[in-house]
N, C-alpha and C positions, 0 to 999 in steps of 0.2 A: 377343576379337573380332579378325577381322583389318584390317591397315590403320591400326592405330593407331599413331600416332606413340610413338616408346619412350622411355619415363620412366625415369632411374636411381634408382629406389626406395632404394636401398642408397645414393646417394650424396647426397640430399635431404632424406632422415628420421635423426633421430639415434637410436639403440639401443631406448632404449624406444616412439618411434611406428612404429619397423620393426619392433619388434615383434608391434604392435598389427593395424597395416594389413595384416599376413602373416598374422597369425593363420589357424590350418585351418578347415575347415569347421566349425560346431558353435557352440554357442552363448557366448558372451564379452563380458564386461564390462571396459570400459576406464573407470577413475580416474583422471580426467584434471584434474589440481592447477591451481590455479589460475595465469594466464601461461604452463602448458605447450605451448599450442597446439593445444590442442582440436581448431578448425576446421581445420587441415590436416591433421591425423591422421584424420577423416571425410573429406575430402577425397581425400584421396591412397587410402583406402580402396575410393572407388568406383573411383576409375582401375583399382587393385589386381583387385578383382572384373572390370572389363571385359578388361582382360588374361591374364585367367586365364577367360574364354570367357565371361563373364555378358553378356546383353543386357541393355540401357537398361533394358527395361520389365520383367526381371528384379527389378528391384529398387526396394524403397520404401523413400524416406528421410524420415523424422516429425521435425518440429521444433517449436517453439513459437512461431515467428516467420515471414511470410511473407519479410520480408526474410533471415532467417538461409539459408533455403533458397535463393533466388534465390543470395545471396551465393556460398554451395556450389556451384549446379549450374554457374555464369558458372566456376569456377577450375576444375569438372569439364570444363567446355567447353575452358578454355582448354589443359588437360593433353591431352585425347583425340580432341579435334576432334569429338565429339558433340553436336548441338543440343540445351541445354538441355530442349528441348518433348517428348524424347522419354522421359525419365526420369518417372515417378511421384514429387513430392518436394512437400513441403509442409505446413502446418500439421496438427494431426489431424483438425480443424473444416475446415477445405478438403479433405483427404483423403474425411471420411468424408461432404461431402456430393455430391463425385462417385461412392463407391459406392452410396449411397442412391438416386441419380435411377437408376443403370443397375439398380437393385431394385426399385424404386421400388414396384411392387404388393406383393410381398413385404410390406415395410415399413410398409404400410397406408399410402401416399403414391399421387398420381399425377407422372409425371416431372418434371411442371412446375410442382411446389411453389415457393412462393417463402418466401423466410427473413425473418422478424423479424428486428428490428434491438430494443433494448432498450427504446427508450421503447414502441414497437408491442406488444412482450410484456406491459410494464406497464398497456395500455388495453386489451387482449384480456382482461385478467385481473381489472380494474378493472370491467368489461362482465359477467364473469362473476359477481364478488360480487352486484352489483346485481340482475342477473336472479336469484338464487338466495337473499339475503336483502337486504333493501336496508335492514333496520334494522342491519344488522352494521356496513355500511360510514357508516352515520348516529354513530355510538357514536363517538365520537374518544378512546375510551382502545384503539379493538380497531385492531391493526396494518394501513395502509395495504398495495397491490399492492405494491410496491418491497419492502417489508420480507421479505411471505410469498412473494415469489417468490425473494426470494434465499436465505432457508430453504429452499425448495423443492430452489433448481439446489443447494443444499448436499448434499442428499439423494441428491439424481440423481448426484452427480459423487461422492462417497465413497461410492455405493450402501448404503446407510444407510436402515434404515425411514423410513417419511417422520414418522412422529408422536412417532419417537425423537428427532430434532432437533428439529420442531415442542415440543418439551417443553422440550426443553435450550436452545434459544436467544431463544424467545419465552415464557419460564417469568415473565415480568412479567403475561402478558396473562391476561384472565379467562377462565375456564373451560379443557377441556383442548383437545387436537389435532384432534378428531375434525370440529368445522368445516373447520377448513384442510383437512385432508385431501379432503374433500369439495369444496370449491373446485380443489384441484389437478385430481381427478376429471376436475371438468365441465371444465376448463380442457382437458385432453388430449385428450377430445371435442372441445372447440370447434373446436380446431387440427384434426385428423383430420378433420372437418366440410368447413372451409375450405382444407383442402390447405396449411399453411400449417407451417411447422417454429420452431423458437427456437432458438436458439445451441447449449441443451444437449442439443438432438433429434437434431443432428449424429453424435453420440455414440453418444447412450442407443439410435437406433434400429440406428445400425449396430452394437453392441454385440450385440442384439435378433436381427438378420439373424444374426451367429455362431453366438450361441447356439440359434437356433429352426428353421436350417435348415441339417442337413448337407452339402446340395449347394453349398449357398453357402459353406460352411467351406471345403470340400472345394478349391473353384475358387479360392478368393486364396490359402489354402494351395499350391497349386500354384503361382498365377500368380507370385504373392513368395516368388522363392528366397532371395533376400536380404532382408533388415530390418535398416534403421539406424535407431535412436534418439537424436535428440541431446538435452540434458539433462534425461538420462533420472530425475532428481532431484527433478527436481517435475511428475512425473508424478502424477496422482489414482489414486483404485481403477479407477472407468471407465477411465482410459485402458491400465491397467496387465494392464487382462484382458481387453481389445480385442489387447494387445501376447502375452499370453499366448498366446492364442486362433490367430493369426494364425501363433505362434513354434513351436506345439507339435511339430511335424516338420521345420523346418529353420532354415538359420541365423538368429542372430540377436545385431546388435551393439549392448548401451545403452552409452552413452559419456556420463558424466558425474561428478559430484562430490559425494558425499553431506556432503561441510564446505561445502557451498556449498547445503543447502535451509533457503531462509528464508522463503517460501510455505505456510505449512502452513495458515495462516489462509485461504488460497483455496480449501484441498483438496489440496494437495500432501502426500503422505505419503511421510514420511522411510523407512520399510519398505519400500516398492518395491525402491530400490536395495541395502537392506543385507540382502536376504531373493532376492534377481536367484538366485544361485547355489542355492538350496535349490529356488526354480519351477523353475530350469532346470540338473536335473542336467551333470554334465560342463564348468560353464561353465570358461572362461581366465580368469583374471582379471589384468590386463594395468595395470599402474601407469605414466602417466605425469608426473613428478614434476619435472621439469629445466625450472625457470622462467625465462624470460626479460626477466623484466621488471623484476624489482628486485634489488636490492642482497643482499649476504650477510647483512646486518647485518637489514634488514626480512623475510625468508626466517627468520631463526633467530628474530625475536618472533613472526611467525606461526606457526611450529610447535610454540613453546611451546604457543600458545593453543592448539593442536589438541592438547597432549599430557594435557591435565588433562580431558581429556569422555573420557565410558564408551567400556569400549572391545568393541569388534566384529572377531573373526577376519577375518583377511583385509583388515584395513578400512583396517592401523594405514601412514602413509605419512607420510614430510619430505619440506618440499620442497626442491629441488636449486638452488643458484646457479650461474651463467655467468659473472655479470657480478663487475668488480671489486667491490673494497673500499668501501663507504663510510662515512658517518655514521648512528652505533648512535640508533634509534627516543628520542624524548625524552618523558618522560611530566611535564607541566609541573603540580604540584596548586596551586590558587588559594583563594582564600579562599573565593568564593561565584560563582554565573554571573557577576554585575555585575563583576567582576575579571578573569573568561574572557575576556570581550570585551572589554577594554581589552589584556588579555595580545595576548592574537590578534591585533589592529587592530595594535598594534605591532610583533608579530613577522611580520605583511605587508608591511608598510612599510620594515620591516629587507630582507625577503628582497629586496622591488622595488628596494631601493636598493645591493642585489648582484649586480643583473643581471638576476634572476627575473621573468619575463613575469608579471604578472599572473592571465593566462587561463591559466597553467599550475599556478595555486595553487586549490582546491578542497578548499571546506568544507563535511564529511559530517558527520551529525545524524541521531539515531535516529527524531525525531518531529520536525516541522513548527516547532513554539513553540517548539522548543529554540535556533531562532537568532534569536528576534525582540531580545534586548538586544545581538546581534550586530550586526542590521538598523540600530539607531539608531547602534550606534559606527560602522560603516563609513560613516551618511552624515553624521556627525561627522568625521571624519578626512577627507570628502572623496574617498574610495576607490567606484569605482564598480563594480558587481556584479552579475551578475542570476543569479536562481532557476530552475535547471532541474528542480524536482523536480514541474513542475502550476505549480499558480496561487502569487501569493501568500499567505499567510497570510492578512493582510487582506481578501483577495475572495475566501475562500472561503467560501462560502454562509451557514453556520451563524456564522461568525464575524459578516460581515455582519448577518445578521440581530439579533446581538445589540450589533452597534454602533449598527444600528436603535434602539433602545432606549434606548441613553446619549442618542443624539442628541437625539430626542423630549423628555427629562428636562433636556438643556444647552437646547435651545432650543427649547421649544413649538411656535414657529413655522416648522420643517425642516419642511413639508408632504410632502416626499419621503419622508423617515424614516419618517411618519406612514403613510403610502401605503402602505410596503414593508410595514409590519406587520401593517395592514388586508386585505391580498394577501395573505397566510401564512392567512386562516381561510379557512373553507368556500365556495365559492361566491362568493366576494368579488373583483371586478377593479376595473379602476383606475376604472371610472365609479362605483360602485358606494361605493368607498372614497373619491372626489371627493364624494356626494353626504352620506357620514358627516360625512366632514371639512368641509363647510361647515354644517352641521346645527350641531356642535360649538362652530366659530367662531362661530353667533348667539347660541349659549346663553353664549358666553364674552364676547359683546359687553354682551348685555343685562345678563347676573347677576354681570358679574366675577367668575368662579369660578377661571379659565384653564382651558387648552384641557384637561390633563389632567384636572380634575374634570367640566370640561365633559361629555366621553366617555361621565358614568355617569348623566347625564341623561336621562327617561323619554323624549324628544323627539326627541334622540340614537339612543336603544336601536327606535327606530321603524325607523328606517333600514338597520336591518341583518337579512341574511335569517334566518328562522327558525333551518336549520341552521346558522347560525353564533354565535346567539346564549349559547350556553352558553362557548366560546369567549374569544369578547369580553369576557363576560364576565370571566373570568381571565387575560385580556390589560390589563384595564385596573386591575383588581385590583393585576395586578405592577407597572405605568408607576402606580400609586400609591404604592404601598410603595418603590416607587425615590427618587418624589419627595418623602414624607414625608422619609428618610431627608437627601437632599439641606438640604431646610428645616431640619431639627432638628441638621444637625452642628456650629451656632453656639450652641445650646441646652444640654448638657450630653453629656459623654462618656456614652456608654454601649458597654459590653464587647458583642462580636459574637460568640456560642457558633461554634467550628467545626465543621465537618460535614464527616463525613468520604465523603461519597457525595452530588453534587449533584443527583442526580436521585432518590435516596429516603431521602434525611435527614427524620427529622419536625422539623416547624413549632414553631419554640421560639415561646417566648411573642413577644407583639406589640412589646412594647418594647424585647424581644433582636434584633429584627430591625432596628432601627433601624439603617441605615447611614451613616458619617459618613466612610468614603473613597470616594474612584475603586473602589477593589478591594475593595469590602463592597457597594457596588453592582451591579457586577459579580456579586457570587455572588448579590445578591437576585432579579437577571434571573434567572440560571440556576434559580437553587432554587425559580422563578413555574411560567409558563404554560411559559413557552419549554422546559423542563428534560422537559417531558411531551409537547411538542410532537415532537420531535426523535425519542425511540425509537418513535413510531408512523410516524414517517416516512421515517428512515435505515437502511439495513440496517447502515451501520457506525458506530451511534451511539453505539457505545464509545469508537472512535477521536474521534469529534467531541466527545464528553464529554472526552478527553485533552488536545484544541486549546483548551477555553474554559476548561480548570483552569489551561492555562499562560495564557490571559487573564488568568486573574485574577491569576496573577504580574506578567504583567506593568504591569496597574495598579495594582499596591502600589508601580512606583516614581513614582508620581505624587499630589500632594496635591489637586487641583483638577482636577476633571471634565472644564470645560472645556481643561484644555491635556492632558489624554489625548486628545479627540478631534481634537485638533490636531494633535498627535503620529502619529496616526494618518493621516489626509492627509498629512503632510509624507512619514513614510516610506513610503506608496505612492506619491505621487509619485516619487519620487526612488529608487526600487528598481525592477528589471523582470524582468518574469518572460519577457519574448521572444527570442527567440534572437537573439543578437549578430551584427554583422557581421564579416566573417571577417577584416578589418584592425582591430576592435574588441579592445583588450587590458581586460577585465574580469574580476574575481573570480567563481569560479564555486560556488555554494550548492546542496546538492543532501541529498537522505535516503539513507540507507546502502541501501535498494531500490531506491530509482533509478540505485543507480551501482554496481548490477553488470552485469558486463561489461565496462565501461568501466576504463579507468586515464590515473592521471594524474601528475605528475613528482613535486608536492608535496601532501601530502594531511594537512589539520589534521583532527582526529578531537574532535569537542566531547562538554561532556556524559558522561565515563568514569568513573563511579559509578555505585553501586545508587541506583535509582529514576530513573536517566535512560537508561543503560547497562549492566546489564537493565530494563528499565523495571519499575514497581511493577505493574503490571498482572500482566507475566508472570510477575511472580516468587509472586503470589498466585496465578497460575492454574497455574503449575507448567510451564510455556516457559521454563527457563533455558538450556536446552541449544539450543535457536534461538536465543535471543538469543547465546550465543556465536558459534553460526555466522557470526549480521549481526558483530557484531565481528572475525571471521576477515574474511568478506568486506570491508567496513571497512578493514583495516589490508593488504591484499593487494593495495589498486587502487593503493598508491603503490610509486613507481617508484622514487625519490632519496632524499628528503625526507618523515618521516613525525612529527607532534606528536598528540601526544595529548592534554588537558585535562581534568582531575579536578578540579571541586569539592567543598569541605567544605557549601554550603550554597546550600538553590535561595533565589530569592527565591517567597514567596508570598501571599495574600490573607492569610493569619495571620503576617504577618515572617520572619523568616528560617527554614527549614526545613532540620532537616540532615540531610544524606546518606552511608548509609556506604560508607568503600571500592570499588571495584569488585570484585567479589569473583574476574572476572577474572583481573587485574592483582593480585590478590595471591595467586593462587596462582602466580604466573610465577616465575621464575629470577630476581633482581634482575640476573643478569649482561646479559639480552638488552636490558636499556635504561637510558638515564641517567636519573637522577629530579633536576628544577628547582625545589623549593620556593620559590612565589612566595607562600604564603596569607599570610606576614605583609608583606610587603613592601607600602608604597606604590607606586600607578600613575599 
């Protein structure tokens, strides 16, 4: 274009992103390493393209983030003097519901659809079961809207039969797919009905538009000379042949990281990117590798990690240091977690008392429970912190709900407790569960029974709606078996059989279940009502099966019921999960998914053994080679300062549990890090 202010490309970009952002016409992928500078290499691209005669509306740039894009087009503004407004840039799901309105008939829409938001999808679809079978949604073993719709967008976004996931991911539920399929059906009617779209319509219809109608190929083909992709790595299939579709005649740039996709569980397929140059003959493939952000010493452990996973042509890349010399990665092994956190807590206190900001120390974790013995030492030591990865542990839902449960059993008289769990069945709200709970208290007045036996009372059972009665029943079933347990741990030892699956262990005999810890109670809730409750209602009730197994570690370190739930108040009080004040110096907690992207000076890495780091889930499911990746990204966000933590042994509801090696960390070089043997040492 003319008039534009002149950029020294050549004196801005270092070798490999001048090489990238020059690239000729045609199609090219940019591997762009993690700290290389990704974002200005996209950046400087578009400039590149307007300079070299592209108009604004030339070109479309797909991101994953609304803010990533603004980010881009604000530095394309400030290079070329172009209004942002005039560029096509933006999420795919905002992209593709501006082409859908100017489609709009096409697409079987009218222009002024309006879009669901996720709860409105879940009661559109809730509305559907019921008008279609209403004994289906009566059944509390057959999966909740929540669940089968998130099967469904599974479907839609991997373009995946729908009764072939319907099979593979709800293979718990009775009978086969061919219900849900039929619900999804009428579900697509309803919406088409009401002009009304859902998140993955965005998508699936512009997808629909490519495929079903030439003219419309034909016109964004033209209209997009250019196409940028940014991380193009967790891309889904949908998006990847929306990207195809769009790319087949001209150019077209994905720039991203294939050691950097740890999304697969959302749909992200790791083939998109390592498969880019087979769709798209002729492509460049453009490596940028010269990091800026860490040390030489963190740079040569990271490439280890990347040098023992399979290897892929074209694929194979180190990454490059800048910066000086520092201190070589330390991989500290402990006894057991209870040791991690003491380690840790001490070696914060060391760093803060060398200078180191607090809020520049940040501690990653593969799963949520993996910092809760972290959570009591730091408010032990007085070291204040907060969780940036969501909520805390403790308020999350399912967690809740099952503290629900202890509490009822500590104190009959928590009417709240009582409430919260009365509220989890059918039909049930808080007048409803005010009218049980005092029904209860007369039978516990008159009969002396208490409030838990009271529950199972014919007087009681009046009270509560029909549909929720089978339920409650099983709700009160398991707030018995807690509180036997509780009674009887003064009575005689009795051996608790472990299970290895909380939600389909069979029922050992009645006297094996007697529970006589904190953490034998804990697994009684789970292995009850609640343990069945949860996969008809969660789509990711694996992962919340993975948050209440580390429950139950975590109250094996407690002898008395009551000061677990004590415990538990104290460290949410005293922990936060809100975002600090920008003069606030606090430790910052985070999960190895939430802190990509992000870096930070000093980075402790918890948890680096098999079954915490790859976690045992994946390594039965056969995800080891993502779980590297989360370790790659992991050990990448730090800048100066990088510790690692290997335990020999978790704590758990059955005593100590041990762990092997990280299988990682021992394929590495011993050269790229120091190793700290603290497991026999006292803390």
């Amino acid at each position: 274009m003319h008039g534009l202010p002149p950029v020294d490309f050549r004196a801005e970009l270092n070798d490999e992103q001048y090489a990238a952002v020059t690239s000729p016409r045609g199609p090219a992928l940019v591997l762009a390493g993690a700290g290389s500078g990704k974002t200005r290499t996209l950046t400087y691209r578009v400039a590149w393209l307007l300079h070299q005669g592209a108009k604004p509306w030339d070109i479309l740039l797909l991101t994953f983030t609304n803010k990533s894009a603004k980010e881009m087009l604000e530095r394309v503004e400030d290079l070329t003097g172009i209004p942002r407004g005039q560029f096509w840039g933006g999420t795919f799901h905002s992209i593709g519901q501006r082409i859908i309105r100017r489609n709009a008939v096409d697409a079987g829409r009218n222009p002024d659809f309006t879009i669901l938001d996720q709860k409105e999808s879940e009661q559109l679809f809730s509305e559907i079961i019921k008008q279609s079978d209403g004994a289906f949604i009566k059944d509390k073993t057959n999966p909740k809207a929540p669940v089968i719709l998130d099967a469904y967008s599974h479907s839609r976004n991997t373009l995946r039969p729908m009764a072939d996931v319907f099979a593979e991911r709800l293979d718990w539920m009775k009978g086969g797919p061919e219900k849900l399929v039929g619900f999804c059906n009428a579900y697509e009617a309803a919406k088409k009905e009401r002009n009304v779209c859902d998140f993955d319509d965005l998508l699936v219809l512009w997808l629909n538009l490519l495929e079903n109608n030439p003219t419309i190929l034909e016109h964004y083909r033209r209209r997009f000379q250019h196409l940028l992709v940014d991380e193009f790595q967790d891309t889904n299939r949908l998006q990847s042949r929306i990207i195809d579709l769009l790319a087949s005649e001209h150019q077209i740039m994905a720039v991203g990281d294939d050691a950097q996709c740890i999304y697969t569980w959302r749909g992200a397929d790791w083939e998109n990117i390592v498969a880019f140059p087979q769709r798209h003959p002729g492509t460049q493939i453009h490596s940028i590798d010269t990091n800026y952000r860490s040390t030489p010493e963190i740079l040569a452990f990271a490439n280890e990690i990347l040098a023992h996973r399979p290897k892929v042509e074209g694929f194979d890349r180190r990454l490059k240091a800048v910066r000086h010399r520092g201190i070589p990665p330390t991989v500290f092994t402990v006894g057991d977690t209870s040791q991690q956190a003491k380690l840790v807590g001490r070696k914060i206190l060391q760093l803060h008392n060398e200078g180191h900001a607090l809020a520049d120390i940040h501690i990653l974790y593969r799963a949520h429970y993996q910092s809760l013995e972290l959570q009591m030492e730091l408010n032990a030591l007085g070291i204040p912190f907060v969780i940036t990865s969501g909520h805390k542990f403790f308020d999350l839902i399912h967690v809740k709900d099952v503290l629900a449960h202890l509490r009822v059993i500590h104190n009959p008289q928590d009417y709240v407790a009582l409430s919260r769990l009365l509220c989890l069945l059918p039909k049930i709200g808080p007048v409803a569960a005010d009218k049980i709970t005092k029904a209860a208290q007369a039978v516990a007045a008159s009969e002396g029974r208490g409030m838990i036996r009271a529950l199972r009372h014919p007087s009681v059972l009046q009270k509560v709606t029909e549909v929720a009665k089978d339920d409650f029943n099983d709700l009160t079933i398991t707030l018995e078996d807690m509180l036997e347990g509780i009674e009887n741990a003064k009575k005689k030892p009795v051996a608790v059989a472990p299970s290895s699956d909380l939600f389909t262990a069979a029922r050992e005999k009645h006297e094996e279940k007697i529970s006589r810890t904190p953490a034998e109670t804990v697994r009684v809730c789970i292995e009850g009502w609640y343990g069945s409750h949860i996969k008809t209602l969660f789509p990711d009730w694996k992962d919340r099966e993975q948050d209440l197994t580390g429950l139950i570690g975590f109250a094996a370190k407690f002898e008395d019921l009551g000061d677990l739930v004590a415990q538990v108040v104290l460290l949410n009080g005293e922990s936060s999960d809100k975002k600090p004040e920008p003069d606030q110096d606090m430790l910052r907690l985070t999960t190895i998914h939430q802190s990509k992207g992000l870096e930070f000076p000093v980075v402790f890495l918890l948890g680096v053994a098999d079954g915490l780091l790859p976690l045992t889930r994946a390594i039965d499911e056969g995800d080891v080679e993502e779980e590297r990746r989360l370790f790659y990204v992991a050990c990448t966000r730090a800048e100066n300062i990088l510790y690692l933590f290997a335990p020999r042994f978790a704590i758990s509801g059955e005593g100590y549990r041990p762990l092997d090696p990280c299988r990682f960390l021992e394929e590495m070089s011993p050269d790229c890090f120091e190793l700290a043997d603290y497991a026999h040492r006292r803390l």
